[in-house]
C-alpha positions in Angstrom: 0.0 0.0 0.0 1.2 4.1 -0.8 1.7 6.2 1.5 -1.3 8.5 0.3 -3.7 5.5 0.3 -2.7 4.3 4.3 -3.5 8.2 4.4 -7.0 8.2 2.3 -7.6 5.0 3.9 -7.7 6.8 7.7 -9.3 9.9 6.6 -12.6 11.2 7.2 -12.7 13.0 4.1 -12.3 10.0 1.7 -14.6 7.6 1.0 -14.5 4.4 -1.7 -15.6 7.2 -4.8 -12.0 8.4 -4.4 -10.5 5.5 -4.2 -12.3 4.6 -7.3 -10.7 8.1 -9.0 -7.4 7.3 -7.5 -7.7 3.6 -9.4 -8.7 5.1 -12.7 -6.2 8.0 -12.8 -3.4 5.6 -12.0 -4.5 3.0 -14.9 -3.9 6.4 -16.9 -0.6 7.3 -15.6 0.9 3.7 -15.6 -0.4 3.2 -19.3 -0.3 6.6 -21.1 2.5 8.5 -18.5 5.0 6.1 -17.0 6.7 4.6 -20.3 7.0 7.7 -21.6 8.1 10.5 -19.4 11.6 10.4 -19.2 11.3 11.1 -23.5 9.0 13.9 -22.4 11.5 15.4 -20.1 14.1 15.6 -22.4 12.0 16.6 -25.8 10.8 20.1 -22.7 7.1 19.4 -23.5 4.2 17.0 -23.7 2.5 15.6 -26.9 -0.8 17.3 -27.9 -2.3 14.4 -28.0 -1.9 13.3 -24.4 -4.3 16.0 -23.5 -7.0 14.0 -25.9 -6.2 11.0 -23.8 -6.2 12.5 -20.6 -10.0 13.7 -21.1 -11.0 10.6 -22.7 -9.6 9.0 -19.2 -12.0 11.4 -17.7 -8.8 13.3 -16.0 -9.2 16.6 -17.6 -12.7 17.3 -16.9 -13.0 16.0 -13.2 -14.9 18.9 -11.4 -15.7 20.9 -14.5 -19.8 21.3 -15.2 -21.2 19.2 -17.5 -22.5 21.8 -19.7 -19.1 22.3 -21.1 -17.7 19.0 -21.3 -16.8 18.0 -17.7 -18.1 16.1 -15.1 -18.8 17.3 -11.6 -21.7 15.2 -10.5 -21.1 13.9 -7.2 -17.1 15.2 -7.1 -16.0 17.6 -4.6 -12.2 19.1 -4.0 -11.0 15.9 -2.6 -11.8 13.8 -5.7 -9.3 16.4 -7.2 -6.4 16.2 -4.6 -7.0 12.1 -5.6 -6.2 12.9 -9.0 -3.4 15.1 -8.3 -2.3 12.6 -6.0 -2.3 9.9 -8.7 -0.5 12.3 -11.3 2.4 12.7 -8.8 3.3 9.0 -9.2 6.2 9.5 -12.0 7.7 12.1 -9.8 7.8 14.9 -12.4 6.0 18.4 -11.6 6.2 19.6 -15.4 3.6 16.3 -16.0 0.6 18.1 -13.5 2.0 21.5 -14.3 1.3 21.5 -18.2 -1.5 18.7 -18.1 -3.5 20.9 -15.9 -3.0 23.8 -17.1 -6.8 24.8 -17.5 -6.6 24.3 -13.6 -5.8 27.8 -13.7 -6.6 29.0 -16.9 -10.0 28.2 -17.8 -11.5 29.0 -14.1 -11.7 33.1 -14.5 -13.8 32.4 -18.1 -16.2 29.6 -16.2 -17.2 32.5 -12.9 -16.8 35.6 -15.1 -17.0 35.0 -18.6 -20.2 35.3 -21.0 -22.0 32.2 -21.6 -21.2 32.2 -25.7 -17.6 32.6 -24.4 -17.7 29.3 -21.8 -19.8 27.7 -25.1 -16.8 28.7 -27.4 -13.9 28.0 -24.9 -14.6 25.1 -22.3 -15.8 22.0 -24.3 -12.9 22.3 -26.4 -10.4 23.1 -23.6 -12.0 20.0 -21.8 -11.8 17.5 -24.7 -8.2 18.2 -24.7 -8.6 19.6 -28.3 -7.3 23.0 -27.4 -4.7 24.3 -24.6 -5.2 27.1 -22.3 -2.6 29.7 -20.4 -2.7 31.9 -17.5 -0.9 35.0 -18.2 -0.5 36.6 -15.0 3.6 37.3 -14.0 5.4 40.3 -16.3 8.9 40.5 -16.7 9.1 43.3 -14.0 6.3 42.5 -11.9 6.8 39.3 -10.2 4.1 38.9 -7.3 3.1 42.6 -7.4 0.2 41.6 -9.8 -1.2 45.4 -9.3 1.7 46.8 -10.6 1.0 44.8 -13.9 1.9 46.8 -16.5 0.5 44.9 -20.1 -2.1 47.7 -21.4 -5.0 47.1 -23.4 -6.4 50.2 -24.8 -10.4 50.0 -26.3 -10.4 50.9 -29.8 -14.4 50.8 -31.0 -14.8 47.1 -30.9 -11.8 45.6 -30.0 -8.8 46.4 -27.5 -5.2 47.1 -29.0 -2.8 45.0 -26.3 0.6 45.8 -25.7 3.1 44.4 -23.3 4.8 41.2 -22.1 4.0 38.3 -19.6 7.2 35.9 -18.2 7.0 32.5 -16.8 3.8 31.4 -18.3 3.1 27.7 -18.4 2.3 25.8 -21.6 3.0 28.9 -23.1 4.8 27.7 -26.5 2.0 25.2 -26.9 -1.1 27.4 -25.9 -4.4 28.0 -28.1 -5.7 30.6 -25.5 -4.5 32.9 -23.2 -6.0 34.4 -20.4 -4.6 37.6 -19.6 -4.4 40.0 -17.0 -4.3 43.7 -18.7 -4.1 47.2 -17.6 -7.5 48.9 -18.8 -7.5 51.7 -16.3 -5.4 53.5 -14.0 -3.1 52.4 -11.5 -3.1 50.0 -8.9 -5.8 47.0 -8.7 -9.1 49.0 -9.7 -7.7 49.5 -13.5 -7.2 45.5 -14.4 -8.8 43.7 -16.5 -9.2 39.9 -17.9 -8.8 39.1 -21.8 -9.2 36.0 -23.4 -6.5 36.2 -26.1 -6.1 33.2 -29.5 -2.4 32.8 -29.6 -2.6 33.1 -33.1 -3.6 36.8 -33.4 -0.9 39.0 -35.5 1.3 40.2 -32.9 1.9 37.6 -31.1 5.1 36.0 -30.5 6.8 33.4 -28.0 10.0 32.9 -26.8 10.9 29.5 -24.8 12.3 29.3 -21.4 15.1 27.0 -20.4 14.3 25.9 -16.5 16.3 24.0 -13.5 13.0 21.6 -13.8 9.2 20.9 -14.7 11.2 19.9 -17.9 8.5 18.0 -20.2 6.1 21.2 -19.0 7.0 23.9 -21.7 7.4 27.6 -19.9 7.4 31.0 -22.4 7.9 34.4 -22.1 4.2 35.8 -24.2 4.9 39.3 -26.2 1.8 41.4 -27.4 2.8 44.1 -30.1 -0.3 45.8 -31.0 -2.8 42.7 -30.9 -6.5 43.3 -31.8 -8.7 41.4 -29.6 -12.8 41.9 -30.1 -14.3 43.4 -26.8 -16.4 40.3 -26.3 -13.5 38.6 -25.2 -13.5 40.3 -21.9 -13.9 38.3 -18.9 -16.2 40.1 -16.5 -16.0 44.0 -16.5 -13.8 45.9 -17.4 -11.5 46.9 -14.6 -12.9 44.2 -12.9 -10.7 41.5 -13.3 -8.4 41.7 -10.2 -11.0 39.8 -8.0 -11.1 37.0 -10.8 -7.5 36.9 -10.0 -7.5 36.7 -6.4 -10.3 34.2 -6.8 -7.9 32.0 -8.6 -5.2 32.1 -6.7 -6.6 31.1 -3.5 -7.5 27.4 -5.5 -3.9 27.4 -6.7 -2.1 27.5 -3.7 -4.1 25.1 -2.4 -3.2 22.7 -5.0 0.0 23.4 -4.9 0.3 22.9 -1.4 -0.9 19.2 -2.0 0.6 18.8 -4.8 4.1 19.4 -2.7 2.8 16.8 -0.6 1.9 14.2 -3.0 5.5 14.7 -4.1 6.9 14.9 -0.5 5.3 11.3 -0.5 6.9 10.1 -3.7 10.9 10.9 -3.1 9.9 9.3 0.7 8.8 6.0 -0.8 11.7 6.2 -2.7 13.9 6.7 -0.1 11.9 3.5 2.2 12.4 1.5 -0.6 16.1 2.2 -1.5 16.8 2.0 2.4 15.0 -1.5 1.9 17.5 -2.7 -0.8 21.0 -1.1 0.0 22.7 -2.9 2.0 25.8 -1.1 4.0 27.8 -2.3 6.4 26.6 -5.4 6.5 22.9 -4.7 7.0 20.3 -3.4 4.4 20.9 0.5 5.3 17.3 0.9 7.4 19.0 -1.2 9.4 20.5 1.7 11.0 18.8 3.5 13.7 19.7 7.2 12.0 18.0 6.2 8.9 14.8 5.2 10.9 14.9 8.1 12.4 15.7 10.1 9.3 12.4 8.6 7.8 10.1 8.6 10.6 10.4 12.3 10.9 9.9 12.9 7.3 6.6 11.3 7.8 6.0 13.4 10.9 6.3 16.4 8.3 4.2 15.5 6.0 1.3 13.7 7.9 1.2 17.3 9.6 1.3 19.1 6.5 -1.2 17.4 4.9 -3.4 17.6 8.0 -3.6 21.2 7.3 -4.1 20.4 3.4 -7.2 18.2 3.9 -8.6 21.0 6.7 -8.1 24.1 4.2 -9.7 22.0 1.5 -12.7 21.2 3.6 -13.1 25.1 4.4 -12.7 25.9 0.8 -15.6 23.5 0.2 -17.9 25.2 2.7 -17.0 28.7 1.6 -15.3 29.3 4.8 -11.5 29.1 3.9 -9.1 32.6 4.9 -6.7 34.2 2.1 -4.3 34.4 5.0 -4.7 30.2 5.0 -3.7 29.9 2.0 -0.9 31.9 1.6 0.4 30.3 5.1 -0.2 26.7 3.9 1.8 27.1 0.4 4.8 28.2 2.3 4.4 25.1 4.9 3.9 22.6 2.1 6.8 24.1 -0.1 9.0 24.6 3.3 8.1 20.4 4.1 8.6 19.6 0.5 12.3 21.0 0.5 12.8 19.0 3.8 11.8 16.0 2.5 13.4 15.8 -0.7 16.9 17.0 1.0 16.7 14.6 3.3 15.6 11.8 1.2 18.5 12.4 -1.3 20.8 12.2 1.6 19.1 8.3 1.7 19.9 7.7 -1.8 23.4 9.6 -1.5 25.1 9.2 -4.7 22.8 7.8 -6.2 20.2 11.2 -5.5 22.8 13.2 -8.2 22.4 11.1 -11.3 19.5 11.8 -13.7 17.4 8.9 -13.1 16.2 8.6 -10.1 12.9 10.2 -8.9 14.5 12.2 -5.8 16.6 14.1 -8.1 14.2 15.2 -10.1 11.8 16.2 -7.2 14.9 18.0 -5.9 15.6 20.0 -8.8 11.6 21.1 -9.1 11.6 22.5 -5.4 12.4 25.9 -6.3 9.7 26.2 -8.7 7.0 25.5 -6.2 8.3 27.6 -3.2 8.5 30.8 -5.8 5.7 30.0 -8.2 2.3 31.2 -7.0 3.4 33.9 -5.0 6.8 33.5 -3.1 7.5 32.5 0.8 7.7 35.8 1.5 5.3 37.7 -0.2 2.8 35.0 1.2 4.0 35.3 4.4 3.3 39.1 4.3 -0.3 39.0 2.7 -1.2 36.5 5.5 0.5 38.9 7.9 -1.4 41.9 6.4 -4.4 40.0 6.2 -4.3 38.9 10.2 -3.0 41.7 11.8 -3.2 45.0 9.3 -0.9 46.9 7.3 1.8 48.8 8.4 1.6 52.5 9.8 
């Protein structure tokens, strides 16, 4: 038995429908995901086609409404950690990351956008015939999304954007683009959404080499003078920074289990390479400090993802904090780093050859405690959020 079904097994907020989802999403992984990984790491993207797959294994449309392609009957937020749990198995970020990538995208058009928009968008999106970006981070702007500085200017019946957006996921390969513009004055109040075809004149991509999330392809997005028709606004105008907070609050949340669901992958690897090695004349968890080493690791991340599966039940009833979230991305990202240091101190050697899944994990720890809003701008919203700004 894994380490996350002991855990589903003992939990209150799991029942035999998610172990059902956790059976099906692995038959996926181990048939259409496992063999070839290691190809999609090195090629720095994943085959078009394994988004068709993944929705005809019902994996991209778990929790989406029916009415576009999805199916959210009976699923809640824990039949999605399941998945994401599951999708952790090969021990490569980039596969979640890219795969996903609607996770983040395609939210902001389902609560704000018009309904022809969600008819035009979503089914397509969900059938894993199209690909959709979140265009968020700018080149200077890092966390400070109300500084953004992309500017969409209404012209009659379109918008004329200009400006550029860094770090976006599934960029190169992207058919649309949710993107956060400028459309009034400074600050919070003047942002705006656009839905954005990557294939409007003016548009160009440029692709970012990365310490990991290898097989998920990152790009820095330009605009130079792109037309977009106004009825691709999502929501208002100058409404579109609540959209955005909106969206990150289910992020980090993800992310934060998605750091344990790899936390639990480098420690099985670590149990079972302690299993095998044998040092000293005695397979190596044979030796009290490795028992110990390991024990504790679980100590971190049973506590950790005790506060996961307690955030995710507020965020179901409506009753989860911003400061929550913020503070639980740090915790999981902080536990993450712990775990996969220690476990490639398990592996030794063997932790700093391509190959193994601790190294990879290793490598993709960065990206997780600085995507999403950093440590410490998290740490400061929650701060802000609990106690008040400064004088």
């Amino acid at each position: 038995m894994r380490l996350f079904d002991r855990w589903r097994a003992r939990s209150p907020f799991y029942d035999e429908t998610h172990e059902a989802v956790a059976q099906s999403v692995r038959r996926f992984i181990e048939t259409e995901v496992n063999p070839y990984i290691d190809q999609w790491e090195r090629d720095g993207m994943l085959p078009r086609e394994l988004h068709v797959k993944a929705a005809k294994a019902g994996v991209l449309g778990l929790g989406y409404p029916e009415a576009y392609g999805g199916h959210s009957e009976g699923f809640d937020i824990f039949h999605s950690l399941t998945q994401s749990e599951e999708m952790a198995a090969p021990g490569a970020g980039g596969l979640g990351a890219s795969l996903m990538t609607h996770g983040i995208g395609l939210p902001p058009i389902l609560a704000m956008g018009s309904e022809a928009m969600k008819q035009r968008i979503a089914p397509e999106v969900l059938s894993g015939e199209k690909i959709i970006s979140l265009c968020i981070t700018e080149p200077g702007g890092g966390s400070d999304v109300a500084a953004l500085r992309t500017h969409a200017q209404r012209k009659g019946g379109h918008y004329v954007v200009n400006g550029s957006k860094m770090f976006i996921t599934s960029g190169m390969r992207a058919d649309y683009m949710t993107v956060a513009v400028r459309t009034g004055g400074p600050g919070m109040g003047g942002i705006s959404l656009l839905l954005i075809e990557s294939d409007r004149p003016g548009v160009s991509r440029t692709p970012l080499e990365k310490m990991g999330w290898h097989c998920s392809d990152t790009a820095a997005i330009h605009f130079q003078d792109v037309e977009v028709p106004a009825e691709n606004l999502i929501g208002p105008e100058n409404g579109g920074f609540l959209g955005i907070m909106r969206n990150f609050n289910s992020e980090r949340l993800g992310m934060a289990h998605g750091c344990m669901a790899m936390a639990r992958v480098a420690l099985q690897e670590a149990v079972d390479w302690a299993l095998e090695r044998q040092t000293f004349g005695k397979p190596l968890i044979g030796h009290q400090s490795i028992r110990i080493k390991l024990a504790d690791l679980v100590r971190q991340i049973d506590a950790t993802q005790a506060w996961v599966d307690l955030l995710a039940h507020q965020h179901r009833e409506g009753t989860g904090e911003p400061a929550s979230y913020a503070m639980l991305k740090v915790q999981a990202t902080r536990t993450l780093e712990a775990v996969a240091r220690e476990a490639a101190q398990v592996l030794g050697g063997a932790s700093y050859i391509r190959g193994s899944k601790v190294e990879r994990i290793y490598r993709e720890v960065r990206v997780n405690a600085i995507g999403g809003g950093s440590e410490e701008v998290m740490l400061d919203l929650a701060g802000r959020q609990m106690f008040g700004g400064t004088r």
